[in-house]
DOMARNU-530153 format. One record per residue (C-alpha): chain; residue number from 1; x, y negated, z negated. Coordinates in steps of 0.02 Angstrom, whole numbers, plus 50000, padded with zeros to 5 digits. Layout:
N
+-------+-----+-------+-------+-------+
! kette !  nr !     x !     y !     z !
+-------+-----+-------+-------+-------+
!     A ! NUM !     X !     Y !     Z !
...
+-------+-----+-------+-------+-------+
//
This chain:
377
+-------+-----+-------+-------+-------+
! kette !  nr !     x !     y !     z !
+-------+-----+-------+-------+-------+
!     A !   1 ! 51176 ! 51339 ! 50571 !
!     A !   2 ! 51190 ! 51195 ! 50697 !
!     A !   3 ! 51043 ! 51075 ! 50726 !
!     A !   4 ! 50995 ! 51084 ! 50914 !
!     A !   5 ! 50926 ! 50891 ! 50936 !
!     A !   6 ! 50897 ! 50926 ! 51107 !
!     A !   7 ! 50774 ! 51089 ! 51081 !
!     A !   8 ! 50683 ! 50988 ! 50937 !
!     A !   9 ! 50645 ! 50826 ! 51055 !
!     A !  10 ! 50591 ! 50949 ! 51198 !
!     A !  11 ! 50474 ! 51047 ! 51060 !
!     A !  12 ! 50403 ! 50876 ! 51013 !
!     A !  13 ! 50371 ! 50820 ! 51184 !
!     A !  14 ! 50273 ! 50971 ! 51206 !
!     A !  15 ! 50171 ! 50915 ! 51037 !
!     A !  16 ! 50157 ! 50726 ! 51069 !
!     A !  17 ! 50088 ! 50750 ! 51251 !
!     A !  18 ! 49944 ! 50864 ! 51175 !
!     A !  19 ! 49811 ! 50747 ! 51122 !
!     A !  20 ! 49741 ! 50809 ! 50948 !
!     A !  21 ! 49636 ! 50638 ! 50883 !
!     A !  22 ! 49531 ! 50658 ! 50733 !
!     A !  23 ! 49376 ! 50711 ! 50835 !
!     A !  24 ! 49460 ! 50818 ! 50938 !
!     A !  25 ! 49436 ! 50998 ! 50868 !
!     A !  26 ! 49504 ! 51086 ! 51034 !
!     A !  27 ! 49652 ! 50982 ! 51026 !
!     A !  28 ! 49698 ! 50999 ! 50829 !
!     A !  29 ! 49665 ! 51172 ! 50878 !
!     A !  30 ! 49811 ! 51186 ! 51003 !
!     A !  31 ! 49902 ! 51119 ! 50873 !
!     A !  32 ! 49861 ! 51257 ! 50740 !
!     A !  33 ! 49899 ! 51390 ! 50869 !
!     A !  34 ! 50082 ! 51339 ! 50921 !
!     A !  35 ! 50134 ! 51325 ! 50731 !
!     A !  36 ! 50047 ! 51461 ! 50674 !
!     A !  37 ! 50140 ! 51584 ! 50822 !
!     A !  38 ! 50302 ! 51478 ! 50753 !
!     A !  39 ! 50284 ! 51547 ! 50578 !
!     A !  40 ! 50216 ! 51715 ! 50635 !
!     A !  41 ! 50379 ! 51741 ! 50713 !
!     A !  42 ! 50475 ! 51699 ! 50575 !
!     A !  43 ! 50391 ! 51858 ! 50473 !
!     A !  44 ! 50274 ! 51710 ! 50379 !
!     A !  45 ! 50087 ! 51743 ! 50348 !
!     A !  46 ! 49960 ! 51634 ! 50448 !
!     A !  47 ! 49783 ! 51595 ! 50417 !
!     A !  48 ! 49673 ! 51497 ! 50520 !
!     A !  49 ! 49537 ! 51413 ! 50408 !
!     A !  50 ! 49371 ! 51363 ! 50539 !
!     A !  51 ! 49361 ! 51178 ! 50534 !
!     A !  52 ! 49186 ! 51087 ! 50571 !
!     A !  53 ! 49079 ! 51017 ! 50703 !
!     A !  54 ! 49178 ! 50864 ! 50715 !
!     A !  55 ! 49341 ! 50919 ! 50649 !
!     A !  56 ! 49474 ! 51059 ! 50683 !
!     A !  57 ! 49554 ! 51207 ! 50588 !
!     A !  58 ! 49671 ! 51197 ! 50462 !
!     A !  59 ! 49837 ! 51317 ! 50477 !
!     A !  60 ! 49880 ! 51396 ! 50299 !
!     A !  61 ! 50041 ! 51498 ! 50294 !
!     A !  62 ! 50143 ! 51595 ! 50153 !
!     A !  63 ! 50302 ! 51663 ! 50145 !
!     A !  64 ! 50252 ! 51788 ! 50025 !
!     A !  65 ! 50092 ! 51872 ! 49945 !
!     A !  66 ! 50096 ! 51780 ! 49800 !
!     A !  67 ! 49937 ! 51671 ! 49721 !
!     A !  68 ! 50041 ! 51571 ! 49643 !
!     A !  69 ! 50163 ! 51451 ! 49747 !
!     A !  70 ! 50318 ! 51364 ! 49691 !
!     A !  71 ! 50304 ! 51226 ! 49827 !
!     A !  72 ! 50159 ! 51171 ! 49925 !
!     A !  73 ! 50212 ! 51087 ! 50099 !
!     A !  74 ! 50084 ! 50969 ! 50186 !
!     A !  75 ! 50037 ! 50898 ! 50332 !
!     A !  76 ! 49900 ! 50852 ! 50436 !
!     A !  77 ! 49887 ! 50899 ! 50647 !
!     A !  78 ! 49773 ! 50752 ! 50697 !
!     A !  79 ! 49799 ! 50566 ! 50759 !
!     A !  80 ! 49676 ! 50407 ! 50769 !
!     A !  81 ! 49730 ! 50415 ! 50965 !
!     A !  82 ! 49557 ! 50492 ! 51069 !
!     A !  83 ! 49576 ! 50606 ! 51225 !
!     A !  84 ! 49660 ! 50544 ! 51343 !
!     A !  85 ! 49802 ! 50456 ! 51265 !
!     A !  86 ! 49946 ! 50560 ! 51292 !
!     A !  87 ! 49914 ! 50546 ! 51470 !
!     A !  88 ! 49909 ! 50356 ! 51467 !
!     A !  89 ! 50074 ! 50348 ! 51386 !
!     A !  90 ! 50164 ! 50519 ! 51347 !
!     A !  91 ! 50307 ! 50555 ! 51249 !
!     A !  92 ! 50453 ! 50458 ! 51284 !
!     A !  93 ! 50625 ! 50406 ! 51264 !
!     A !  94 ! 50717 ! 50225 ! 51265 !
!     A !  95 ! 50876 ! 50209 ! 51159 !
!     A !  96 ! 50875 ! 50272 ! 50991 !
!     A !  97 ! 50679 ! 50302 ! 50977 !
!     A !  98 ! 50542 ! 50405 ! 51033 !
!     A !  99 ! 50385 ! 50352 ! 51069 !
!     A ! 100 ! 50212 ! 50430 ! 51108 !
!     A ! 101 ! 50041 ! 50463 ! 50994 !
!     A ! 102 ! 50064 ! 50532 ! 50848 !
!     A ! 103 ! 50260 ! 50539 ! 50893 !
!     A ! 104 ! 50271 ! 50486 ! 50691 !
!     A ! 105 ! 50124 ! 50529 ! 50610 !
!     A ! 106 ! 50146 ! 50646 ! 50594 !
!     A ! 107 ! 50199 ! 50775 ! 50725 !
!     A ! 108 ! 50386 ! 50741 ! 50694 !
!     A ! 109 ! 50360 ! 50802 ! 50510 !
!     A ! 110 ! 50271 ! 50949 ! 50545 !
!     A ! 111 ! 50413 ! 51006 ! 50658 !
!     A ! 112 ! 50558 ! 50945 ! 50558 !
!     A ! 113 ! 50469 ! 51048 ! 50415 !
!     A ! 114 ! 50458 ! 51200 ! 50538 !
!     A ! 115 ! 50648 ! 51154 ! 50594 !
!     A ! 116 ! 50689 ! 51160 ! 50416 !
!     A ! 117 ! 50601 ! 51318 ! 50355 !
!     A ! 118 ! 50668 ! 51414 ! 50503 !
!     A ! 119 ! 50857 ! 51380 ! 50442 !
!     A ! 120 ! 50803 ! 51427 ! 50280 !
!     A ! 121 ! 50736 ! 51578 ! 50330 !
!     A ! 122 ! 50892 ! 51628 ! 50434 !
!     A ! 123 ! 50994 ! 51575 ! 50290 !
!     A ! 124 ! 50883 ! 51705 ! 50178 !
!     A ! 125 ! 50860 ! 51544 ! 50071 !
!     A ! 126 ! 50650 ! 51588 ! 50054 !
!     A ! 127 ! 50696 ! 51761 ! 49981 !
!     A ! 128 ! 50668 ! 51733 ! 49799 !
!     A ! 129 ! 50532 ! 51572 ! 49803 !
!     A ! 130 ! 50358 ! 51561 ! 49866 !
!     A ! 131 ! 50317 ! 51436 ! 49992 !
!     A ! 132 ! 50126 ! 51389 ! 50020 !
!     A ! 133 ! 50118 ! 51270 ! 50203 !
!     A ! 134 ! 49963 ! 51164 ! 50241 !
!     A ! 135 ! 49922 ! 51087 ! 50405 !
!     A ! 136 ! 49754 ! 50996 ! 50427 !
!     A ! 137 ! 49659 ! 50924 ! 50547 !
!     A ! 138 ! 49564 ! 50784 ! 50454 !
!     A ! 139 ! 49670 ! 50702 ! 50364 !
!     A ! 140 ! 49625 ! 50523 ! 50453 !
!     A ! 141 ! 49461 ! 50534 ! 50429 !
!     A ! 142 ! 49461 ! 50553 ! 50244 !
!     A ! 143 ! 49531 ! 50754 ! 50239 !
!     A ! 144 ! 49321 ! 50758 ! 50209 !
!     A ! 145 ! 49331 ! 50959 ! 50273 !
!     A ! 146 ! 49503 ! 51013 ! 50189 !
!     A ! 147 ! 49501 ! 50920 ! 50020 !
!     A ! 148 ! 49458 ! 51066 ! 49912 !
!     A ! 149 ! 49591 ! 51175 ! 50017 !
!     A ! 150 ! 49716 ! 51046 ! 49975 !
!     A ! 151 ! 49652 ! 51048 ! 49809 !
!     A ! 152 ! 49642 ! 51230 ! 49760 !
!     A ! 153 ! 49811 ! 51244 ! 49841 !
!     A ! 154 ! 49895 ! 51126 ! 49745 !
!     A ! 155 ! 49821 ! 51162 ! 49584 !
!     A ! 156 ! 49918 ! 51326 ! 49626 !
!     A ! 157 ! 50088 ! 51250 ! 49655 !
!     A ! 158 ! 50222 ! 51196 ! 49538 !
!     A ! 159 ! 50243 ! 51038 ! 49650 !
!     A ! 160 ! 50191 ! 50955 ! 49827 !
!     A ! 161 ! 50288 ! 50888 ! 49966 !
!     A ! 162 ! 50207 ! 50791 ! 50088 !
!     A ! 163 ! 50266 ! 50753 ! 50254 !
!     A ! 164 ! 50221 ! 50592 ! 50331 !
!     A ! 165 ! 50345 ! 50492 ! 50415 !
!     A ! 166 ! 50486 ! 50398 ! 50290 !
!     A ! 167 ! 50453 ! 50216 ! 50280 !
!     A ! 168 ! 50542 ! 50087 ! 50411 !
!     A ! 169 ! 50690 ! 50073 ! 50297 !
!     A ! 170 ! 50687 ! 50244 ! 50265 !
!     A ! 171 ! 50610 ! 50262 ! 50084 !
!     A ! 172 ! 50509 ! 50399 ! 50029 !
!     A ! 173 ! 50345 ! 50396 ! 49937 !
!     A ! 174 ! 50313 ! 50412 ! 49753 !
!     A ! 175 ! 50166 ! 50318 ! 49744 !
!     A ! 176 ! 50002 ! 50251 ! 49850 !
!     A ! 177 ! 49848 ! 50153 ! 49822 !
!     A ! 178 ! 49701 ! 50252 ! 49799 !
!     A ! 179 ! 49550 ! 50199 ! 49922 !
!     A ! 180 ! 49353 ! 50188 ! 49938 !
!     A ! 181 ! 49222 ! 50136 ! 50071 !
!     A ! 182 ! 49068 ! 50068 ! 50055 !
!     A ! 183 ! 48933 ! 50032 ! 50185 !
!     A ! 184 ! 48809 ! 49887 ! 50116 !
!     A ! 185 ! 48626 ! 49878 ! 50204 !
!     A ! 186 ! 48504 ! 49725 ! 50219 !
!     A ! 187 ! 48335 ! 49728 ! 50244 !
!     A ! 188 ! 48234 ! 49578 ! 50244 !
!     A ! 189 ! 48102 ! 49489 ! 50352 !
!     A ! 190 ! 48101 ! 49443 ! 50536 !
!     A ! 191 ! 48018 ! 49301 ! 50588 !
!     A ! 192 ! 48026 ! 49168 ! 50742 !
!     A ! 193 ! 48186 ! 49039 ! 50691 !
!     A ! 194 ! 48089 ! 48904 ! 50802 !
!     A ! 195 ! 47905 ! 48937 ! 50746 !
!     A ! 196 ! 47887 ! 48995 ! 50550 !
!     A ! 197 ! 48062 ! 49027 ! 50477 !
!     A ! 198 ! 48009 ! 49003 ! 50319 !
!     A ! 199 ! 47909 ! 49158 ! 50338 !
!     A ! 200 ! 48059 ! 49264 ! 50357 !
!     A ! 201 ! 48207 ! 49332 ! 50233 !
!     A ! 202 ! 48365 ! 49317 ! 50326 !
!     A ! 203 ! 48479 ! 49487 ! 50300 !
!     A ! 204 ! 48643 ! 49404 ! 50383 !
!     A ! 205 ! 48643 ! 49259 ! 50250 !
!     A ! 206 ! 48635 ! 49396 ! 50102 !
!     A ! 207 ! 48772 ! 49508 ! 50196 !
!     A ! 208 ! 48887 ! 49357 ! 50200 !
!     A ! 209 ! 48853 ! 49303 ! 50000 !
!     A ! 210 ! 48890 ! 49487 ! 49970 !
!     A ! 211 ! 49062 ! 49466 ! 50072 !
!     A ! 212 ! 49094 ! 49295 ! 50005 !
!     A ! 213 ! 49051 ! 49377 ! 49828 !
!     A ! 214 ! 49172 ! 49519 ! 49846 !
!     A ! 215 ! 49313 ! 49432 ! 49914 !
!     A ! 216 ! 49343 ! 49339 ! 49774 !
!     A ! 217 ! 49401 ! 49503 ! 49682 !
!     A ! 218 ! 49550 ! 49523 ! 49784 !
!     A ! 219 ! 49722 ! 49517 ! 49703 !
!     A ! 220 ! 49860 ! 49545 ! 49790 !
!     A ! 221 ! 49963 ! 49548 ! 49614 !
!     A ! 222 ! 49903 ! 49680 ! 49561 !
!     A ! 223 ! 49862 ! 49779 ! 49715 !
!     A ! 224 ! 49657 ! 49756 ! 49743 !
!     A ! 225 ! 49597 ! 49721 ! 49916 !
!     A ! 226 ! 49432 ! 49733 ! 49968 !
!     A ! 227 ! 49404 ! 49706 ! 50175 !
!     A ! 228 ! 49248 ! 49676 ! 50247 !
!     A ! 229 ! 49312 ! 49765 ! 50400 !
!     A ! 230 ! 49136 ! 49789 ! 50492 !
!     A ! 231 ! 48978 ! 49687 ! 50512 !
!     A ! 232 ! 48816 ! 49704 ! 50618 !
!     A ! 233 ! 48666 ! 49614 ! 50602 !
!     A ! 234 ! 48517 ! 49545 ! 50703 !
!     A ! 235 ! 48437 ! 49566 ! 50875 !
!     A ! 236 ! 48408 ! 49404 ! 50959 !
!     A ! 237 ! 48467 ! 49218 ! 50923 !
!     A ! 238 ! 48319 ! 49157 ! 50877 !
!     A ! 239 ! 48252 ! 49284 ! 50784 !
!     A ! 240 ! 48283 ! 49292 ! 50576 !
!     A ! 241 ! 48375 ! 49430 ! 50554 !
!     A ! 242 ! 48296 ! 49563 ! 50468 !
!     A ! 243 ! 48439 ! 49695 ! 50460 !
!     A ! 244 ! 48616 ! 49687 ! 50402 !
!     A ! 245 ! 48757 ! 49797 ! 50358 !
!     A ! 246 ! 48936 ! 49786 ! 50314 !
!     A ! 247 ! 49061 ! 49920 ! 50297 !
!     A ! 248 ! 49209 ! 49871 ! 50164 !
!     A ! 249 ! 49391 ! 49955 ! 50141 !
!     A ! 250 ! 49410 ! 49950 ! 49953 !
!     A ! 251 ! 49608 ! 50005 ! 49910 !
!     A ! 252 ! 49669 ! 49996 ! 49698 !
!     A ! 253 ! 49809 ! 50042 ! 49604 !
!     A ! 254 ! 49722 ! 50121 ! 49458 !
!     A ! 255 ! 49544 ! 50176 ! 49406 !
!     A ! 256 ! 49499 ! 50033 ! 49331 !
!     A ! 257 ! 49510 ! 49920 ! 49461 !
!     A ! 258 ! 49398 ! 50030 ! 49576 !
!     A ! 259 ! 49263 ! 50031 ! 49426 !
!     A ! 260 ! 49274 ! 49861 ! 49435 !
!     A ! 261 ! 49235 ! 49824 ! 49609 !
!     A ! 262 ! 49099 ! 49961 ! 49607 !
!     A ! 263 ! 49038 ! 49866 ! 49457 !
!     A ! 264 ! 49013 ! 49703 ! 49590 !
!     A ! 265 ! 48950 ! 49797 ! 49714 !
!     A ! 266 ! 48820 ! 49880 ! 49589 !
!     A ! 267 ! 48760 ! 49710 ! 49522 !
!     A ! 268 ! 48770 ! 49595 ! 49710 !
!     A ! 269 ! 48635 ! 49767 ! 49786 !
!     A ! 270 ! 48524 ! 49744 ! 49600 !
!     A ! 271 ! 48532 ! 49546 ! 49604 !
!     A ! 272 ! 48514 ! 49493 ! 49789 !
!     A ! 273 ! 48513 ! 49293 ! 49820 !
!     A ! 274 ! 48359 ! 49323 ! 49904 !
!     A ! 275 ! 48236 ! 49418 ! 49827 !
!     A ! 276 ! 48138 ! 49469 ! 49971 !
!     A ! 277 ! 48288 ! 49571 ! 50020 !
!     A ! 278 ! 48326 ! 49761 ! 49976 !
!     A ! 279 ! 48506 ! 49828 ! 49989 !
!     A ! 280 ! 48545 ! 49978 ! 49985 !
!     A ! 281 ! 48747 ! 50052 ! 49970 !
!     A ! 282 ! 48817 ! 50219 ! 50029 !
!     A ! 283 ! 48999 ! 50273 ! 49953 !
!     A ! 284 ! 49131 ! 50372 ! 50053 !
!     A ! 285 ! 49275 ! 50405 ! 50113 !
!     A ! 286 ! 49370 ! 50417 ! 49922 !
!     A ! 287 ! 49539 ! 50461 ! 49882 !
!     A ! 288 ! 49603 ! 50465 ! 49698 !
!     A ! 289 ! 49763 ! 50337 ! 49684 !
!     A ! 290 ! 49934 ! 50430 ! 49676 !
!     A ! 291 ! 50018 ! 50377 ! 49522 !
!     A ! 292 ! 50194 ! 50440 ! 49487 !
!     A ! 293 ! 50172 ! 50542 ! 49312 !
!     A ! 294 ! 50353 ! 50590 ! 49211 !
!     A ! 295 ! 50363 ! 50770 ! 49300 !
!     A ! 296 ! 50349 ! 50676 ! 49467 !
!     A ! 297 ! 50480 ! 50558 ! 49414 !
!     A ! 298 ! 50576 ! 50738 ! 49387 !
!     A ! 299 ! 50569 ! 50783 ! 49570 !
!     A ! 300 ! 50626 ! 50614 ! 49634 !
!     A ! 301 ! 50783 ! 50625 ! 49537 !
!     A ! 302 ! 50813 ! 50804 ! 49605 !
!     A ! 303 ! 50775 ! 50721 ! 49771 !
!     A ! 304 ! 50890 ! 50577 ! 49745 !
!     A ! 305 ! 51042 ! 50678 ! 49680 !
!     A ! 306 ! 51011 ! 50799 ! 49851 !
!     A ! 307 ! 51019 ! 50641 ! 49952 !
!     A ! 308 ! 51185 ! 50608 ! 49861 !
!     A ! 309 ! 51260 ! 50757 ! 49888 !
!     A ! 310 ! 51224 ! 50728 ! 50071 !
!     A ! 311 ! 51275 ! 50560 ! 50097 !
!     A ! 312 ! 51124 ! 50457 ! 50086 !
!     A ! 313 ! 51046 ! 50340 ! 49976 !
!     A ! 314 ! 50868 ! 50373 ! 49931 !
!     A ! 315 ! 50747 ! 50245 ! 49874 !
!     A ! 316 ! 50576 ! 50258 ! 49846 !
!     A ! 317 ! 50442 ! 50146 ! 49869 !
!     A ! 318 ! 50236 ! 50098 ! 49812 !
!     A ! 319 ! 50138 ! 50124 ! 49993 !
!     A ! 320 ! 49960 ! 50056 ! 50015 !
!     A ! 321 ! 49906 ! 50156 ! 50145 !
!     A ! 322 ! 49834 ! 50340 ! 50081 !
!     A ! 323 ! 49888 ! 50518 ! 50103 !
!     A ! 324 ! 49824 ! 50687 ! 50058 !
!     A ! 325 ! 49971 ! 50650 ! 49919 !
!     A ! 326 ! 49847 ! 50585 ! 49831 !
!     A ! 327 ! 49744 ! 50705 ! 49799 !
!     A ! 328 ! 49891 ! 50840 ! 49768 !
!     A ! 329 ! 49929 ! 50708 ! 49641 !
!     A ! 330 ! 49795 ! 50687 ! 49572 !
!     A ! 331 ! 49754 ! 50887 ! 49514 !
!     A ! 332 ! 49911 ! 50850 ! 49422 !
!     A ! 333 ! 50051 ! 50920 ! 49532 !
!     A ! 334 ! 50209 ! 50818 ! 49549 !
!     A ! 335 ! 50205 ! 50780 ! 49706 !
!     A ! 336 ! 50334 ! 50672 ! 49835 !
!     A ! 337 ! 50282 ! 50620 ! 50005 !
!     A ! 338 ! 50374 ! 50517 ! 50173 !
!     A ! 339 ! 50489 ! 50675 ! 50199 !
!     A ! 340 ! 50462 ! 50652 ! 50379 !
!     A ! 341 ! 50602 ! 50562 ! 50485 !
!     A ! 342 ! 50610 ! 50395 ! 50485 !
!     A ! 343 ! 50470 ! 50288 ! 50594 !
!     A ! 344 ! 50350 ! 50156 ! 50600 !
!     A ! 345 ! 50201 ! 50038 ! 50670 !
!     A ! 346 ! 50087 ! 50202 ! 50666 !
!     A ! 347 ! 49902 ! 50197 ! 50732 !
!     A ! 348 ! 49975 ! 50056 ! 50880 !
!     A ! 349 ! 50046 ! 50100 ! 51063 !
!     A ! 350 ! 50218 ! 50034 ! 50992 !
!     A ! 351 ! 50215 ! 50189 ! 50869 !
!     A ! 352 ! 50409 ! 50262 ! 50865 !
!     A ! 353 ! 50513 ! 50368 ! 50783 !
!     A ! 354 ! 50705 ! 50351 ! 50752 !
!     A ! 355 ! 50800 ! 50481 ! 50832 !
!     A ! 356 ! 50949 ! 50460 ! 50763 !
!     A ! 357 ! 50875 ! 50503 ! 50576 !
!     A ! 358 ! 50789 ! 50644 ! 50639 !
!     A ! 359 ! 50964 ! 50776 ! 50591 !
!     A ! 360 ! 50987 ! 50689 ! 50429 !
!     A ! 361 ! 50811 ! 50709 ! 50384 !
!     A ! 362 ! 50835 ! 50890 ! 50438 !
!     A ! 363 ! 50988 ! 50937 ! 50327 !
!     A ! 364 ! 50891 ! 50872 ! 50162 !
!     A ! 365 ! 50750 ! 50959 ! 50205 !
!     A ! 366 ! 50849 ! 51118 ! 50243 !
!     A ! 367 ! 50925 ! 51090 ! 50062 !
!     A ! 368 ! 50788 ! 51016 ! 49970 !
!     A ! 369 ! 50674 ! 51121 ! 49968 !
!     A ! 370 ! 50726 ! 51284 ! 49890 !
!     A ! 371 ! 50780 ! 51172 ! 49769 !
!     A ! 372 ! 50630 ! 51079 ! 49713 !
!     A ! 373 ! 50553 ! 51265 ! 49742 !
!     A ! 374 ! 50685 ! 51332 ! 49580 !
!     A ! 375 ! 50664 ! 51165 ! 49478 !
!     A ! 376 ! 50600 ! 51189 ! 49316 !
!     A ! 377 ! 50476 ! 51042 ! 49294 !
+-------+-----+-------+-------+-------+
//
């Protein structure tokens, strides 16, 4: 079958200019819908899982009745971009690349998955495997509302692909940092600075030894980072502040170094500087880190050798942003992710995906996966 580039970019025009942020259940919604009447036609099974208050529904599909999948395909609906984005700037073209929100991540890989499965389908290359699709609606926020979906699906599958966008050189992903908030509060004492500031306990000045404190535990060696990304704090200049808070972005490479850092954080909210002050710490926002185990390492060759076949050299590459690979990873299924077409500077207005990788990305989809699907791993 023939790749039609032109009815893909005019499909994903369609996609891009339909705003579906994070918070924006109506709008992941729209999304669900025009997938799930794009699998319905091709004879698959759709389910629309309700989402919550703040987030959309997420799209399951099956080629099959089975409760028991030989590939699980992800990928997530929403964007960081709010309402009102696509109209600002919709989807266009200028030379090689496309541009709009969510023109990479991840909209291109959901329909270059679709594109895919489609020629499979009309190639009758589905007939004897058992495809499981996921598309969610959360998946920037944390994937809070779909985790245990993702999980229970996964735990069902013989191995994951995950399709966010290949990296800017075009690798794939084998492996990602796993990731942790924490939000530190600071209560102390206000008091007048001019009058009697001896009389109050200043929550600012323990916030910042806390940051100070935790700052010194990044290493960039071995892939620790801890960002004090968000600080509030007081009410009036010459008042001592008597409230604080901090939010941190905690991202490791293994469990130990997140015990570590929880460790610190644990001991700087028991021990404040100032003992007048109480702090108080809130954890969310966790993702397990995605570490390539030997059946994983299985799949990539499979992947690699499919790449071959078609003319391309396939790398992989360590990625410190997350993905719901992680957790699919971390249940214990092998699990490769970046099978989207090539693009980069996500989550900015320069976001853009490369057209011109968009068919090759397409033919090792269309081949890849009923093979990974009839790997024995």
């Amino acid at each position: 079958m023939e790749f039609n580039l032109q009815s893909y970019l005019k499909e994903l025009e369609q996609l891009v200019n339909t705003d579906s942020g994070s918070y924006s259940p109506q709008g992941t919604a729209k999304i669900a819908e025009y997938f799930k009447q794009k699998y319905e036609e091709l004879g698959y099974i759709a389910t629309l899982h309700p989402g919550s208050s703040s987030a959309g529904p997420c799209l399951e599909v099956h080629n099959d009745n089975s409760n028991q999948y030989d590939v699980l395909l992800l990928g997530h609906m929403d964007t960081v971009f709010p309402d009102g984005t696509a109209k600002k700037r919709p989807f266009t073209i200028k030379a090689d690349r496309a541009l709009g929100p969510g023109v990479s991540d991840m909209k291109s890989g959901l329909l270059s998955l679709y594109y895919a499965l489609k020629a499979i389908h009309e190639e009758k290359l589905d007939e004897d495997i058992s495809i499981c699709i996921l598309q969610n609606s959360d998946e920037e926020i944390g994937s809070n509302t779909s985790k245990e979906l993702i999980e229970e699906l996964a735990a069902k599958s013989k191995l994951a692909l995950v399709f966010e966008a290949g990296r800017e050189n075009g690798d794939l992903v084998l492996q990602r940092k796993g990731t942790v908030r924490f939000e530190a509060r600071f209560k102390g004492a206000a008091a007048h600075a001019g009058v009697e500031p001896q009389k109050g306990a200043n929550a600012i000045v323990e916030m910042a030894h806390c940051i100070l404190e935790l700052n010194k535990l990044n290493d960039y060696e071995t892939g620790t980072t801890i960002n004090a990304g968000l600080v509030s704090g007081g009410t009036r200049v010459n008042i001592v502040p008597e409230y604080a808070a901090c939010k941190f972005d905690v991202r490791f490479t293994n469990s130990e170094q997140m015990n570590t850092v929880k460790d610190k954080i644990r001991y700087l909210a028991e021990n404040p500087v100032n003992e007048r002050i109480k702090i108080s710490v809130t954890e969310n926002g966790f993702r397990p880190p995605m570490v390539p185990s030997e059946k994983a390492m299985k799949l990539w060759e499979l992947t690699e050798n499919t790449g071959r076949q078609l003319g391309m050299q396939l790398k992989w590459a360590a990625a410190g942003g997350c993905s719901d690979a992680n957790f699919t990873s971390a249940v214990g299924t092998p699990t490769l992710d970046a099978l989207g077409p090539v693009g980069g500077l996500d989550h900015s207005e320069k976001e853009y995906l490369e057209i011109s990788n968009i068919e090759p990305n397409h033919q090792l989809l269309k081949k890849l996966i009923p093979q990974t699907a009839k790997m024995v791993i």
